[in-house]
PQR file with spaces between the fields and no chain letter, atoms N, CA, C, O and H, PARSE charges and radii, in Angstrom:
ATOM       1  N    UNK     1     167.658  252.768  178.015 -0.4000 1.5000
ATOM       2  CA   UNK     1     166.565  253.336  177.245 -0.0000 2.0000
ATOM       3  C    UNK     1     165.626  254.093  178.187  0.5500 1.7000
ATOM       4  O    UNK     1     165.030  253.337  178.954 -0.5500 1.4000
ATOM       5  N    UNK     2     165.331  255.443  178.330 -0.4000 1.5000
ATOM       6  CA   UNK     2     164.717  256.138  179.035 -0.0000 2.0000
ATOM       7  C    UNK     2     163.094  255.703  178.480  0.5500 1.7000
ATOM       8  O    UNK     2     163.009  255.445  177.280 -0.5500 1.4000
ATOM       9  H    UNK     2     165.815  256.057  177.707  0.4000 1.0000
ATOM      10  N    UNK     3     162.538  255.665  178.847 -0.4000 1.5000
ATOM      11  CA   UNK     3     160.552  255.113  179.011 -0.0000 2.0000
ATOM      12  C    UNK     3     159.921  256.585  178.473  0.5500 1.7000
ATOM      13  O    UNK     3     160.587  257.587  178.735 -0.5500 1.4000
ATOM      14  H    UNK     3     162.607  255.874  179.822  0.4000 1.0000
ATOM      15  N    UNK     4     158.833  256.722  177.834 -0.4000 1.5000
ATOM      16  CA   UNK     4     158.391  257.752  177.325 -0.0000 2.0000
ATOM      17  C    UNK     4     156.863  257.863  178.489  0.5500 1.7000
ATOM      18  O    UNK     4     156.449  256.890  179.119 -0.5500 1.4000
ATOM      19  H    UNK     4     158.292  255.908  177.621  0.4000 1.0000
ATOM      20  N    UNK     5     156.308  259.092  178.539 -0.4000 1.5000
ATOM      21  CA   UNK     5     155.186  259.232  179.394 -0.0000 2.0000
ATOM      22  C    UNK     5     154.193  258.464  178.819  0.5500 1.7000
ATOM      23  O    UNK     5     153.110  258.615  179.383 -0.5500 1.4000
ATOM      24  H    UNK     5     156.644  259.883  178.027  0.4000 1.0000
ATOM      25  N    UNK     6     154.187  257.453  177.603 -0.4000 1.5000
ATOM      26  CA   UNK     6     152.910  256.538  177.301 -0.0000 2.0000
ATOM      27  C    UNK     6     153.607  255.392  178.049  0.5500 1.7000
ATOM      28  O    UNK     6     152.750  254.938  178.807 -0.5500 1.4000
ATOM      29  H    UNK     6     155.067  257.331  177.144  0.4000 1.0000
ATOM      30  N    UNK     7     154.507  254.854  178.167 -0.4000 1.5000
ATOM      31  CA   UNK     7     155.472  254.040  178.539 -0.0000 2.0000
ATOM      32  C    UNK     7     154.665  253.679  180.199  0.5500 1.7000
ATOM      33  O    UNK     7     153.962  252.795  180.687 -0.5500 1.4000
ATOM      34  H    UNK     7     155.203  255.223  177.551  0.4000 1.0000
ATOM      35  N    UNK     8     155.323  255.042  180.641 -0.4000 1.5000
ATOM      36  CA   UNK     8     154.877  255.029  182.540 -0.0000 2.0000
ATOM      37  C    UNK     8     153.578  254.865  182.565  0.5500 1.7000
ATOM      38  O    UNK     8     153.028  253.967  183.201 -0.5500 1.4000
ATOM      39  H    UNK     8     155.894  255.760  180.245  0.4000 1.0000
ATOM      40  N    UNK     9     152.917  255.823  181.793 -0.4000 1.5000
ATOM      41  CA   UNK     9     151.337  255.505  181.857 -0.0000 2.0000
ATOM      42  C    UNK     9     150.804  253.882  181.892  0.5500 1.7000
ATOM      43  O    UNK     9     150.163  253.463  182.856 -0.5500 1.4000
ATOM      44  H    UNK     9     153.364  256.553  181.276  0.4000 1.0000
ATOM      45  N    UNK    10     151.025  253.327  181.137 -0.4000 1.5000
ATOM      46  CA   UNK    10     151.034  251.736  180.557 -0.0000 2.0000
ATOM      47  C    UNK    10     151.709  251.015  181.883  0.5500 1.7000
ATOM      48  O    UNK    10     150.963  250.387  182.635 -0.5500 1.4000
ATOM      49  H    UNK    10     151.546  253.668  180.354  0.4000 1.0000
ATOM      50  N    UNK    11     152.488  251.065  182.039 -0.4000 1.5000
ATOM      51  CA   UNK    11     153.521  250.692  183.482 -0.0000 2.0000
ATOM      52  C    UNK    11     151.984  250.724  184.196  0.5500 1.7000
ATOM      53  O    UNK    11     151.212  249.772  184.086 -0.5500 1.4000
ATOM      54  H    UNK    11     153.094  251.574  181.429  0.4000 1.0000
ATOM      55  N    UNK    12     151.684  251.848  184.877 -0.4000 1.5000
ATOM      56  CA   UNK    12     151.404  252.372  185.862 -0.0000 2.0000
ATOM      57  C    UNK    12     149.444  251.319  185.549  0.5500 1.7000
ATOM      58  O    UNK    12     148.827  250.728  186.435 -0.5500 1.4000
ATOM      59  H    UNK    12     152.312  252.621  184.966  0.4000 1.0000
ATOM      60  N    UNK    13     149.205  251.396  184.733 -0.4000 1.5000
ATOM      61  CA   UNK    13     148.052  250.634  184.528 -0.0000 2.0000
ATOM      62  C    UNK    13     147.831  249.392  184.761  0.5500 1.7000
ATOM      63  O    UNK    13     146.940  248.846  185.411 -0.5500 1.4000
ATOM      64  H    UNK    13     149.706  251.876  184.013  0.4000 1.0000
ATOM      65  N    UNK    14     148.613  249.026  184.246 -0.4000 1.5000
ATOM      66  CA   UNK    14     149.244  247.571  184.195 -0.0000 2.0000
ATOM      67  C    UNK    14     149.501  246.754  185.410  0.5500 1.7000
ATOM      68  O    UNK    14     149.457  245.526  185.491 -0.5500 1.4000
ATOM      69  H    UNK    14     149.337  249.470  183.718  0.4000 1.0000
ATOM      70  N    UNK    15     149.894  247.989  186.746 -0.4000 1.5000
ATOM      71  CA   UNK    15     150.292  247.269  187.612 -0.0000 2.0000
ATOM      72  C    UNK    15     149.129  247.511  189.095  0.5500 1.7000
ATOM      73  O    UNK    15     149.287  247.079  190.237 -0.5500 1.4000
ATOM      74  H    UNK    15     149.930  248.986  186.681  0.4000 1.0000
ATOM      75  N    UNK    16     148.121  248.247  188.608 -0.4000 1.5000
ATOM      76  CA   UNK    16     146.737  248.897  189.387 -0.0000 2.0000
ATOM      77  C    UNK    16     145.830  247.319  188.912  0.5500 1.7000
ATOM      78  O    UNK    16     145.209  246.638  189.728 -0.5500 1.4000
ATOM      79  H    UNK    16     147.993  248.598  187.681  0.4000 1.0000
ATOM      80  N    UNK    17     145.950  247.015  187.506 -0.4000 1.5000
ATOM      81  CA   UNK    17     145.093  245.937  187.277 -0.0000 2.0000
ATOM      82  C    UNK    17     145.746  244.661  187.968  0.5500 1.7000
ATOM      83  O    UNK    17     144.906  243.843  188.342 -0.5500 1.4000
ATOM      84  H    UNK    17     146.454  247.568  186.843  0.4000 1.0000
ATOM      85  N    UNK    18     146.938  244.360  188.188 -0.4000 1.5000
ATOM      86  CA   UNK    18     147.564  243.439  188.532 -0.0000 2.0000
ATOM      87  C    UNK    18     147.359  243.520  190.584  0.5500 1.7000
ATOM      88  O    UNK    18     147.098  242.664  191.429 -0.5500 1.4000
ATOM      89  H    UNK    18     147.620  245.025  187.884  0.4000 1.0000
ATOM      90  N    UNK    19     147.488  244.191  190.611 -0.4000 1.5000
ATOM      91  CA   UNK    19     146.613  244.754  192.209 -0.0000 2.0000
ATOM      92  C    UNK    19     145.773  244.202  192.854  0.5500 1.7000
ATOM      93  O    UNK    19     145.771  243.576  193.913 -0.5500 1.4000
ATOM      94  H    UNK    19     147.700  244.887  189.925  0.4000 1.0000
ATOM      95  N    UNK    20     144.435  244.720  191.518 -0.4000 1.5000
ATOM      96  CA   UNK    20     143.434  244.336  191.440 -0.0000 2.0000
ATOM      97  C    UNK    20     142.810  245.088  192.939  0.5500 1.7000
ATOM      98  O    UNK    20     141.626  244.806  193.129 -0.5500 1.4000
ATOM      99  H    UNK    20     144.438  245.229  190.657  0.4000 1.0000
ATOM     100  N    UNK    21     143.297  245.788  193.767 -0.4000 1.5000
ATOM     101  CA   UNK    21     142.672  246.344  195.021 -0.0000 2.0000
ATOM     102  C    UNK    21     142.548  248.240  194.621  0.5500 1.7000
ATOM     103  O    UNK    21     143.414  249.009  194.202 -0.5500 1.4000
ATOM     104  H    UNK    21     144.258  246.017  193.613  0.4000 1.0000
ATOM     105  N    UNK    22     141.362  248.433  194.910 -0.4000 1.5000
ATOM     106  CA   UNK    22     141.030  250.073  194.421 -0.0000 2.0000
ATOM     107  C    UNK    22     141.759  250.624  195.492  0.5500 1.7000
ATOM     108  O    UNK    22     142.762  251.336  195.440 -0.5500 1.4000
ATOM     109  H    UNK    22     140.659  247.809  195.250  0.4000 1.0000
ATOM     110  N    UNK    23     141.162  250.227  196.431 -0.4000 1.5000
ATOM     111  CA   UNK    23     141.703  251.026  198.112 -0.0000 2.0000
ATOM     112  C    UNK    23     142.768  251.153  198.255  0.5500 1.7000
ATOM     113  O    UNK    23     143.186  252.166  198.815 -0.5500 1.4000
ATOM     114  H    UNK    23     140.347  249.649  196.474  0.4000 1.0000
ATOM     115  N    UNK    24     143.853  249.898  197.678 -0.4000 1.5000
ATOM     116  CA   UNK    24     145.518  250.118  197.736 -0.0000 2.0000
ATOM     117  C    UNK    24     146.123  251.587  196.475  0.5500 1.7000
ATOM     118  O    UNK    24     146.641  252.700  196.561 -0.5500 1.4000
ATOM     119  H    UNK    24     143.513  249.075  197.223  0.4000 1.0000
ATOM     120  N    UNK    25     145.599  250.590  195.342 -0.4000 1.5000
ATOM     121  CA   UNK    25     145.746  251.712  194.743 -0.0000 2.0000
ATOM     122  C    UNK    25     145.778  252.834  194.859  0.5500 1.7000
ATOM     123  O    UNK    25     146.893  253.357  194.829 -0.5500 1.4000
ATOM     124  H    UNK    25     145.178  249.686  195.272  0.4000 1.0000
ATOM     125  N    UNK    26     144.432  253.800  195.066 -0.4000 1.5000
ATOM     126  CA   UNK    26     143.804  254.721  195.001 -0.0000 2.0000
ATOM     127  C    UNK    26     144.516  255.622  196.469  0.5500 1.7000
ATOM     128  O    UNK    26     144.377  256.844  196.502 -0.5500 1.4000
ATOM     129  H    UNK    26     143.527  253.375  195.090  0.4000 1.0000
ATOM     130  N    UNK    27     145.115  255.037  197.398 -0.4000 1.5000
ATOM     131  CA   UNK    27     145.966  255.526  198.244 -0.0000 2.0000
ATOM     132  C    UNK    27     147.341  255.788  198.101  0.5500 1.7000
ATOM     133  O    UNK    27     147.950  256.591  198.808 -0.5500 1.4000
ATOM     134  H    UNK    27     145.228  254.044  197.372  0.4000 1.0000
ATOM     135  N    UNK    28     147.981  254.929  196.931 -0.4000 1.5000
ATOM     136  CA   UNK    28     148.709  255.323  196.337 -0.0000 2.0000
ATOM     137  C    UNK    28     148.942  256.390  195.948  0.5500 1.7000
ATOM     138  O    UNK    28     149.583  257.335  196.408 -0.5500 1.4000
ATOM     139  H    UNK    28     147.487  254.277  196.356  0.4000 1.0000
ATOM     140  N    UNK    29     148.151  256.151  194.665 -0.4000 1.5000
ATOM     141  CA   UNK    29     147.685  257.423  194.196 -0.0000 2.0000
ATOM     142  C    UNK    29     147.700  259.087  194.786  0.5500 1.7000
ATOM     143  O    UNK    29     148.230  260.090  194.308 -0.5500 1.4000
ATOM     144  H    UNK    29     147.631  255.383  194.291  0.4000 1.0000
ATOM     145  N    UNK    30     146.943  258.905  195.930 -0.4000 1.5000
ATOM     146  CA   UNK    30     146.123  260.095  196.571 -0.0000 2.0000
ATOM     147  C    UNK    30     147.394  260.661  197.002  0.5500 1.7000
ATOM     148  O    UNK    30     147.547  261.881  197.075 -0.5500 1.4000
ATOM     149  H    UNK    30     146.512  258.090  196.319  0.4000 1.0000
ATOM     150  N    UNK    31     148.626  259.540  197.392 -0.4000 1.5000
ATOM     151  CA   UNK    31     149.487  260.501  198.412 -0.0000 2.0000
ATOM     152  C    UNK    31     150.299  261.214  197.179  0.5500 1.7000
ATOM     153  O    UNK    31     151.333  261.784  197.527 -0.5500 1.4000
ATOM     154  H    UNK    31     148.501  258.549  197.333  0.4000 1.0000
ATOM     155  N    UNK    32     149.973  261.257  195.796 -0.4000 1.5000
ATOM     156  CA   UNK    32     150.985  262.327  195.032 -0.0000 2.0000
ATOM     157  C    UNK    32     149.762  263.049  194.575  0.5500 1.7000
ATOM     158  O    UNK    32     149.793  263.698  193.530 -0.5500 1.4000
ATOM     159  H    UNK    32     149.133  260.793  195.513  0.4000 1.0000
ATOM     160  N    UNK    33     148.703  262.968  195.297 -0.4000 1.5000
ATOM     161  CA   UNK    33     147.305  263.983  194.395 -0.0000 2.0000
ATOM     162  C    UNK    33     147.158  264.001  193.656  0.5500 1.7000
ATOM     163  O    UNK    33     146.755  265.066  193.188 -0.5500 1.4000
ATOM     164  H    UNK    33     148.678  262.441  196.146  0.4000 1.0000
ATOM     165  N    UNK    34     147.326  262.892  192.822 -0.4000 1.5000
ATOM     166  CA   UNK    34     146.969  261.850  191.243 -0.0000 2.0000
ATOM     167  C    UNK    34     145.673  262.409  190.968  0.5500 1.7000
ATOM     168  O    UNK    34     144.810  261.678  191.454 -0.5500 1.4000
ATOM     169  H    UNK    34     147.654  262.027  193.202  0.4000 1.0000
ATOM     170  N    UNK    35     145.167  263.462  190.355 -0.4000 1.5000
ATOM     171  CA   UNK    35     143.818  263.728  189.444 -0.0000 2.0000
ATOM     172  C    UNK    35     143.863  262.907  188.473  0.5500 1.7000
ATOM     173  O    UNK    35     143.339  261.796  188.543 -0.5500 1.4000
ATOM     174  H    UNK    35     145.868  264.056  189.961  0.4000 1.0000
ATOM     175  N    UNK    36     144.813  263.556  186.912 -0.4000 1.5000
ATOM     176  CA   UNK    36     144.525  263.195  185.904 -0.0000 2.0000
ATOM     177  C    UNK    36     146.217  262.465  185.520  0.5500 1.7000
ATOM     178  O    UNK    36     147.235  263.145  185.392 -0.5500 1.4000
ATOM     179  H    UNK    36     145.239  264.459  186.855  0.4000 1.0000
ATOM     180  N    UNK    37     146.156  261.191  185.413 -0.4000 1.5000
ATOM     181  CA   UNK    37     148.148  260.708  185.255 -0.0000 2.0000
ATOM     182  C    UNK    37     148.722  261.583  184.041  0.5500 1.7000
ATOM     183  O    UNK    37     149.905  261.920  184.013 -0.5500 1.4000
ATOM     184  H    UNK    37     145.329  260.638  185.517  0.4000 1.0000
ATOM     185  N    UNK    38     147.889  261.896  183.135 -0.4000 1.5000
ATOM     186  CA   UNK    38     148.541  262.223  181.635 -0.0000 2.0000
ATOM     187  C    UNK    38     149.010  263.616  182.217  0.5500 1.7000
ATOM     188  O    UNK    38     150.116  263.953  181.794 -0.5500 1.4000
ATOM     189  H    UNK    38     146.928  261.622  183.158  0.4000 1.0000
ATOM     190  N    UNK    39     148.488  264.387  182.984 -0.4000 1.5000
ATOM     191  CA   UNK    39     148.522  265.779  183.465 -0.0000 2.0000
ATOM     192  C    UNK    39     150.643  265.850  184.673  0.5500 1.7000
ATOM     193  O    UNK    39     151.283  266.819  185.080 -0.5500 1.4000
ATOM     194  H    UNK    39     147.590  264.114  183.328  0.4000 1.0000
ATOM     195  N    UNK    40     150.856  264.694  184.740 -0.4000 1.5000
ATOM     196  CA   UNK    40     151.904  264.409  185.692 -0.0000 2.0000
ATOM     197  C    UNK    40     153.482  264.260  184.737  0.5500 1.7000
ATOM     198  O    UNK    40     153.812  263.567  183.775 -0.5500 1.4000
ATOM     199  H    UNK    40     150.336  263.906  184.409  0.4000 1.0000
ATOM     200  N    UNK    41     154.049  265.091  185.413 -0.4000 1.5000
ATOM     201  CA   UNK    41     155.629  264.774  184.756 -0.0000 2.0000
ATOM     202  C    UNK    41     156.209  263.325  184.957  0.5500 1.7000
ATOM     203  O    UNK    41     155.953  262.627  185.938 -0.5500 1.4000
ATOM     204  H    UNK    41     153.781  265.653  186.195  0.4000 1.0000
ATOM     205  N    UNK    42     157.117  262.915  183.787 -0.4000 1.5000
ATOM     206  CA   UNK    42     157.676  261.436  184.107 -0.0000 2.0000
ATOM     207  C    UNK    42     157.824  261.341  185.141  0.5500 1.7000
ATOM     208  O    UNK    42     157.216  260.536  185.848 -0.5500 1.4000
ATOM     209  H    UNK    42     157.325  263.482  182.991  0.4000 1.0000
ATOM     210  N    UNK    43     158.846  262.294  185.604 -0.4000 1.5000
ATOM     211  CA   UNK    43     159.766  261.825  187.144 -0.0000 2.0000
ATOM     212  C    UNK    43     158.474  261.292  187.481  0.5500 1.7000
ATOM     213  O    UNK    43     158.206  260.137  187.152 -0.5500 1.4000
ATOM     214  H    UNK    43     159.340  262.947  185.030  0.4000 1.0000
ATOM     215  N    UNK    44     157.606  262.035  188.128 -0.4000 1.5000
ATOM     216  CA   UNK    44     156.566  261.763  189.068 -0.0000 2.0000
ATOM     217  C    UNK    44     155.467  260.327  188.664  0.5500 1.7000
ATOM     218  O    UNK    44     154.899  259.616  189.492 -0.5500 1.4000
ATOM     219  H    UNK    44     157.824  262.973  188.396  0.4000 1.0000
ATOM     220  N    UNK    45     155.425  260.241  187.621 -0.4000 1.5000
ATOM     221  CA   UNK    45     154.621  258.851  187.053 -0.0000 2.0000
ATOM     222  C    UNK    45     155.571  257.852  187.387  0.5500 1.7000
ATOM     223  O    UNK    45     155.103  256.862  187.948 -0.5500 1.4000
ATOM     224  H    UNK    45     155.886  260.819  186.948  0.4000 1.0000
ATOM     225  N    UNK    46     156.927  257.876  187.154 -0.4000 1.5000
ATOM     226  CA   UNK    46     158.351  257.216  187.637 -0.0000 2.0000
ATOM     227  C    UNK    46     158.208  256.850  189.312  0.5500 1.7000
ATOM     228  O    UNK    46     159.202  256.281  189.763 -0.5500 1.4000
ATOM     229  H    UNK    46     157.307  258.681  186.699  0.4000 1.0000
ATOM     230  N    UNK    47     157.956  256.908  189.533 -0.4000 1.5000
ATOM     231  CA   UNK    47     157.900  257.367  191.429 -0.0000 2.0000
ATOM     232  C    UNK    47     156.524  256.733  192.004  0.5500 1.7000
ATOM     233  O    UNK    47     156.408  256.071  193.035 -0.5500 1.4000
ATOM     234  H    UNK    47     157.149  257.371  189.167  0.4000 1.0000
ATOM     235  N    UNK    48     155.663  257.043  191.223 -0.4000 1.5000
ATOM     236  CA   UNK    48     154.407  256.063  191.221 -0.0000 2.0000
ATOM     237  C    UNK    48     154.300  255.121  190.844  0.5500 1.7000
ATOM     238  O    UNK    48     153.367  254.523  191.381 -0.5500 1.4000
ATOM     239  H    UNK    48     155.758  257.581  190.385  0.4000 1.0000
ATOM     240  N    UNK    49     154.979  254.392  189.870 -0.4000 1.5000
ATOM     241  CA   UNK    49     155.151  252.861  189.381 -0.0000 2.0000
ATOM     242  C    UNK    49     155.639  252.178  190.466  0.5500 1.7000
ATOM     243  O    UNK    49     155.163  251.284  191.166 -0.5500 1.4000
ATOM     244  H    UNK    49     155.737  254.877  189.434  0.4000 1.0000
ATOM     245  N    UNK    50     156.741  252.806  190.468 -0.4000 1.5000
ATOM     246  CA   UNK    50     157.557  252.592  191.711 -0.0000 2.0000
ATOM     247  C    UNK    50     157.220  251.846  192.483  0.5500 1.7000
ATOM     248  O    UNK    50     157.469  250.641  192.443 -0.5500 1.4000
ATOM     249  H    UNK    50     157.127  253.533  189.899  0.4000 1.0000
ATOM     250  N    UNK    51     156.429  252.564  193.547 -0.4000 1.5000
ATOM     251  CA   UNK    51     155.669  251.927  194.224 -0.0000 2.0000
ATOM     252  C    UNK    51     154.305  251.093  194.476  0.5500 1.7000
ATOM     253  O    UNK    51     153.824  250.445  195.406 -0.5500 1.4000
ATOM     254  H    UNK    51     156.226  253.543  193.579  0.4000 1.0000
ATOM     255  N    UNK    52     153.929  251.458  193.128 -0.4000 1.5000
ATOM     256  CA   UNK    52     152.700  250.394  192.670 -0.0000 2.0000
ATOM     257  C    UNK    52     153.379  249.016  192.428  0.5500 1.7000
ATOM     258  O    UNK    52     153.044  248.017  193.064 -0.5500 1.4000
ATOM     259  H    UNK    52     154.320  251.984  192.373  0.4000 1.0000
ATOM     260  N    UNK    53     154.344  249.012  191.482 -0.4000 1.5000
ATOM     261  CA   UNK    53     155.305  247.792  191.303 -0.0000 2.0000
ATOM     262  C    UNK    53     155.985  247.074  192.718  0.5500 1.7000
ATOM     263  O    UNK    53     155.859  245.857  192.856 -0.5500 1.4000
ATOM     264  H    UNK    53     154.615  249.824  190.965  0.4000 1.0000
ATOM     265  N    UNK    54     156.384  247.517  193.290 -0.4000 1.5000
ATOM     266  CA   UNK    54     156.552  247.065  194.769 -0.0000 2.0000
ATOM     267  C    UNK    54     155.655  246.506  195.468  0.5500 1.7000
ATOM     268  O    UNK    54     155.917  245.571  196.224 -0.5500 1.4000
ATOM     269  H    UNK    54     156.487  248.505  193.178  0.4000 1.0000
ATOM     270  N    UNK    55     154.422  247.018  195.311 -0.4000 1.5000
ATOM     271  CA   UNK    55     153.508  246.411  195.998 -0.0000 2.0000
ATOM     272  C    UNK    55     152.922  245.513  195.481  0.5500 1.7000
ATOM     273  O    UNK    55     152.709  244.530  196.190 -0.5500 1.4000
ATOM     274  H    UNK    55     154.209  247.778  194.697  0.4000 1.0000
ATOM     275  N    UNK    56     152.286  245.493  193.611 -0.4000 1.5000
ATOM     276  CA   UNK    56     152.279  244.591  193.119 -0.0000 2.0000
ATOM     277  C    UNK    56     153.358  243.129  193.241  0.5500 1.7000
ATOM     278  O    UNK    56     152.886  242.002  193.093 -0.5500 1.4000
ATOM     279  H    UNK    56     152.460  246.292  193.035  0.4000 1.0000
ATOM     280  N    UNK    57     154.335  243.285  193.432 -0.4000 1.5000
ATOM     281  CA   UNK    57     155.147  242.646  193.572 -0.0000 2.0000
ATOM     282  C    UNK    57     155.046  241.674  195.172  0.5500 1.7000
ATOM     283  O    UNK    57     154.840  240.461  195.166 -0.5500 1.4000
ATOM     284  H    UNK    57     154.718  244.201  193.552  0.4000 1.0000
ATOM     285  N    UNK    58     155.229  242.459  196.405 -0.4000 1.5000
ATOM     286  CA   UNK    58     155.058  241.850  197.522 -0.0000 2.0000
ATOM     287  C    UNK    58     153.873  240.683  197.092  0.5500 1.7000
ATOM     288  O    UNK    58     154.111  239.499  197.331 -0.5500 1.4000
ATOM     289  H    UNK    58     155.397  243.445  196.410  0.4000 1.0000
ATOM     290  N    UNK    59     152.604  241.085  196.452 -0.4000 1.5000
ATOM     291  CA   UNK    59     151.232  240.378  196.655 -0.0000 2.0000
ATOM     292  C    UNK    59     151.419  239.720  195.217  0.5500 1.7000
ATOM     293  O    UNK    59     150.623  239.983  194.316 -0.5500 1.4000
ATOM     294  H    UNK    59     152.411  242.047  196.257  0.4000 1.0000
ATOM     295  N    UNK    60     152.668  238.714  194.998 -0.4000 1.5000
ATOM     296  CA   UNK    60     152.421  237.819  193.971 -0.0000 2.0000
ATOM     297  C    UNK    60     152.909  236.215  194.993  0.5500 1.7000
ATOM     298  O    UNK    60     152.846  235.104  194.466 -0.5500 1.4000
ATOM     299  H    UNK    60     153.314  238.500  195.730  0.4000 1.0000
């Protein structure tokens, strides 16, 4: 089942609150020049979970 861009969005929220760290995040973020997420193609919201989920993940 391919994920729709509300899908990744939700993903991608989900796993910034689970974080819970701005600074990790927000460096995340910065290295794909994340302005606005809704403004970003799947692939690329895909690619950012990614690694938000990974990291969320290490810090459970």
């Amino acid at each position: 089942m391919r994920l729709t861009k509300l899908d990744w969005l939700t993903n991608i929220e989900n796993s910034i609150v689970a974080i819970g760290n701005a600074d990790i995040t927000d460096s995340v973020l910065s290295k794909y020049g994340t302005v606005d997420l809704e403004k970003l193609s799947v692939a690329m919201l895909s690619d950012i979970w990614n690694e938000l989920y990974a990291i969320e993940v290490d810090l459970r």
